[in-house]
LUMGU-523413 format. One record per residue (C-alpha): chain; residue number from 1; x, y, z. Coordinates in Angstrom, 1 decimal, padded with zeros to 4 digits. Last residue first. Layout:
% residues N
(A NUM (X Y Z)) ...
% end
This chain:
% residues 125
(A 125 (-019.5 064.6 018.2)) (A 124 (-016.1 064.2 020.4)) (A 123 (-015.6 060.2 019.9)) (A 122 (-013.7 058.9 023.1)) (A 121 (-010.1 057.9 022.2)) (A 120 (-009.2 054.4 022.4)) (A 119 (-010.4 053.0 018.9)) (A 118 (-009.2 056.6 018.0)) (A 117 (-005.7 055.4 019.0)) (A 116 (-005.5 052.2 017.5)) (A 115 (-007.1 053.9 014.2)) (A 114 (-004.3 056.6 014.3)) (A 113 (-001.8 054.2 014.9)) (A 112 (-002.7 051.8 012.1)) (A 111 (-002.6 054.7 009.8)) (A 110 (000.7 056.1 011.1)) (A 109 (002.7 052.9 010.6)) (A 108 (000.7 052.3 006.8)) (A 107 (001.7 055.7 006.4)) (A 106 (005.2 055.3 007.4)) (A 105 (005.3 052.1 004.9)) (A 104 (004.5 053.6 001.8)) (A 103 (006.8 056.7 003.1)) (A 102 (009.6 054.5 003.3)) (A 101 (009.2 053.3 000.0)) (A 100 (008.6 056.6 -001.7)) (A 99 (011.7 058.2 -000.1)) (A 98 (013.7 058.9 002.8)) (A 97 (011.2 061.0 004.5)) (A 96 (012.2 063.6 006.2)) (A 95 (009.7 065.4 008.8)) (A 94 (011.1 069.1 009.1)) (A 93 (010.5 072.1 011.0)) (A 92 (012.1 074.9 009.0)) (A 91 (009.1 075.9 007.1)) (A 90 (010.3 074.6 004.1)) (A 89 (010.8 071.6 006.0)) (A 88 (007.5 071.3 006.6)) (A 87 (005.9 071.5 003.3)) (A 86 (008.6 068.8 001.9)) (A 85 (007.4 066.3 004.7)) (A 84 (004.2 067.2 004.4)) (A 83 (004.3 066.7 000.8)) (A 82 (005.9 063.1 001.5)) (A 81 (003.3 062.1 004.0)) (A 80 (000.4 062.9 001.5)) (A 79 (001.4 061.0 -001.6)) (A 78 (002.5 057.9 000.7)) (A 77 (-001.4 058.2 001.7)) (A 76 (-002.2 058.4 -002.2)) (A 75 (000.5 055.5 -003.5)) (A 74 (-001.3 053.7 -000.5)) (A 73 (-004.9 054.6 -001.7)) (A 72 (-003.7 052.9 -004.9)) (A 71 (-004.2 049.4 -003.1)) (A 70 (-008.1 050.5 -002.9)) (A 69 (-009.5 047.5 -005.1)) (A 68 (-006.4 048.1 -007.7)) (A 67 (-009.4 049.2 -010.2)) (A 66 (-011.2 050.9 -007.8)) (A 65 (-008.4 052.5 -006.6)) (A 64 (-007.4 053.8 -009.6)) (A 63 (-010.8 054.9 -010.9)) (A 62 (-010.5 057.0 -007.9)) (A 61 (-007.5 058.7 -008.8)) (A 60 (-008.5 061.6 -008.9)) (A 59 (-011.5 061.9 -005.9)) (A 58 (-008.7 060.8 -003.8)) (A 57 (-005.8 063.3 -005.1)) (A 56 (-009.2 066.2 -003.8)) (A 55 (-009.6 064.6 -000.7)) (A 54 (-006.2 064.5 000.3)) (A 53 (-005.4 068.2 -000.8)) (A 52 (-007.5 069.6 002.0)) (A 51 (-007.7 067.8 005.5)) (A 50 (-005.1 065.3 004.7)) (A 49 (-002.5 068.5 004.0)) (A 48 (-004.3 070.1 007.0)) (A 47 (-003.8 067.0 009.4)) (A 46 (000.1 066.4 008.2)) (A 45 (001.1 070.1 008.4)) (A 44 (-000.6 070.4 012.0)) (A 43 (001.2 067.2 012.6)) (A 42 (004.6 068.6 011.3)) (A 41 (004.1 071.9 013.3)) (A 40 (003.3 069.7 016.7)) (A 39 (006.2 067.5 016.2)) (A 38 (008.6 070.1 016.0)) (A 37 (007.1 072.0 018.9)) (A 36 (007.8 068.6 020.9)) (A 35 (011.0 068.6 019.5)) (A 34 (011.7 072.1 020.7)) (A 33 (010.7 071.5 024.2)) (A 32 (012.1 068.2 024.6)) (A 31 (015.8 070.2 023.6)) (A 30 (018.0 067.6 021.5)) (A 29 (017.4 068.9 018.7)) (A 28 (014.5 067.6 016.3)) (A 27 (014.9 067.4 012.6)) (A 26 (012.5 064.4 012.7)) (A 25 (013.0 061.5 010.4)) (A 24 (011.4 059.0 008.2)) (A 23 (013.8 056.7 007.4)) (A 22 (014.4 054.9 010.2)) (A 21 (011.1 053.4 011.2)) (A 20 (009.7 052.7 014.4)) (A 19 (010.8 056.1 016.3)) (A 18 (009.7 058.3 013.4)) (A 17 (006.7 056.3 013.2)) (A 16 (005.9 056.7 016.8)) (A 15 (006.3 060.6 016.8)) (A 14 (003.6 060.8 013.3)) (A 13 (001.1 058.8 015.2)) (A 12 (001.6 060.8 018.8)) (A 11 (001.3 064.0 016.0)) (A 10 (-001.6 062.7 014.3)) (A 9 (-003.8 061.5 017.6)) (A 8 (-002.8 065.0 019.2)) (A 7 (-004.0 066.8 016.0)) (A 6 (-007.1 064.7 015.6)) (A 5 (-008.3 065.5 019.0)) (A 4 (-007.6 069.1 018.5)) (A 3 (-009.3 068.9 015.2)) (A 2 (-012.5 067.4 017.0)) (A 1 (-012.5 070.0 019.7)) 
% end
């Protein structure tokens, strides 16, 4: 239940940042259906890619982020948007990011999202 909760709170995250910022982009049609299947791969992309290889470019570059007093965990957040943008569009759903810049500032969009919306979200231990 947990990574269903943290699906929906990635993919309404990932939806708002797309919206908010212009370049980070959904290859959505114009179908609801098929955007909101679009949106669903790319935050099932986004929570495994956090899930797995996250962890492991934290542990790292940890004595970066000590010694930038957690800065670097931007670079490593930034890190993890753009491989799930280039993960998802080789599966043919596709989040485009624009480049390192704009993904710098879509996950600081989709991290202060996600904590809005766990503030919200009751916590299913």
């Amino acid at each position: 239940m947990k990574f269903v909760i943290r699906l929906i709170v990635n993919a309404v995250a990932i939806w708002l940042t797309a919206l908010l910022l212009q370049g980070i982009n959904l290859m959505a049609t114009t179908d609801t259906t098929t955007q909101v299947l679009e949106i669903a791969v790319v935050a099932l992309v986004f929570t495994l890619v956090n899930m797995t290889v996250k962890p492991v470019a934290k542990l790292l570059s940890l004595p970066l982020i000590i010694l930038t007093l957690g800065l670097f965990a931007l670079v490593v957040n930034a890190l993890m948007l753009m491989l799930t943008g280039w993960i998802s569009t080789q599966v043919g759903y596709g989040l485009q990011v624009d480049g390192f810049w704009w993904a710098v500032g879509g996950s600081i969009v989709i991290s202060l999202v996600s904590w809005a919306l766990n503030l919200v979200l009751p916590d299913p231990s």
